[in-house]
C-alpha positions in Angstrom: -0.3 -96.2 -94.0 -3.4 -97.2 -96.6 -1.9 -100.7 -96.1 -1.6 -100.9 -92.4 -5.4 -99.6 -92.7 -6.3 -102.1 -95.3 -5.3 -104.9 -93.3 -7.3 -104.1 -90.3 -10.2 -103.3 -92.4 -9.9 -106.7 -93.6 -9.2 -108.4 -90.3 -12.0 -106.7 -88.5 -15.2 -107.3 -90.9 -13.9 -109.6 -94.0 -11.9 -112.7 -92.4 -14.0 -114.6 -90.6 -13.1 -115.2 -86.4 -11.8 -118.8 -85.7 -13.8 -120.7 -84.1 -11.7 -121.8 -80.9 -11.6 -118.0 -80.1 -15.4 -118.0 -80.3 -15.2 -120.9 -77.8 -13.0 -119.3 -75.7 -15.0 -115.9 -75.4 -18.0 -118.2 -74.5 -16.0 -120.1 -71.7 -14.5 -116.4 -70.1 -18.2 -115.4 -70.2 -19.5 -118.9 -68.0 -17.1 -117.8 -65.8 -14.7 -121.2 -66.3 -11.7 -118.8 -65.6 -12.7 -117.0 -62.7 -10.9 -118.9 -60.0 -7.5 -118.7 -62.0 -7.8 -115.0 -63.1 -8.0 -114.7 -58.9 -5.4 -116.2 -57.8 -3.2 -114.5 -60.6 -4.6 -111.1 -59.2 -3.5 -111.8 -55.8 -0.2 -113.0 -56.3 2.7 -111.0 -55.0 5.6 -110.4 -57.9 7.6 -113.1 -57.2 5.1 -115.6 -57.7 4.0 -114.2 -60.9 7.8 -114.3 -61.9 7.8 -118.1 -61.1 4.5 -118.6 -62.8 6.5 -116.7 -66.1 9.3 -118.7 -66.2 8.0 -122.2 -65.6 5.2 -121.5 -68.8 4.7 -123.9 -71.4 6.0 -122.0 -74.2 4.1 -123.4 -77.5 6.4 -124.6 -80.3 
């Protein structure tokens, strides 16, 4: 348990936040997702099962 706690001590106020996430946060905040995060919203199931399977799955 003390080292479960340690390491999210650590990761939430010692290691410093990379900066593509910074990035990123800054780009969902402009609003550069919006139209995406829609269209995800209103898909029905199936579409969203497509959408799954045909992912770029990173190496």
């Amino acid at each position: 348990m003390v080292a479960i706690l340690a390491r999210r001590l650590y990761g939430r106020h010692i290691a410093p936040r990379a900066e593509h996430v910074r990035q990123r946060i800054k780009e969902i905040g402009q609003g550069k997702f919006d139209e995406e995060i829609k269209s995800l919203m209103e898909a029905t199931e199936e579409k969203l099962r497509e959408l799954y399977a045909a992912r770029e799955i990173e190496k």
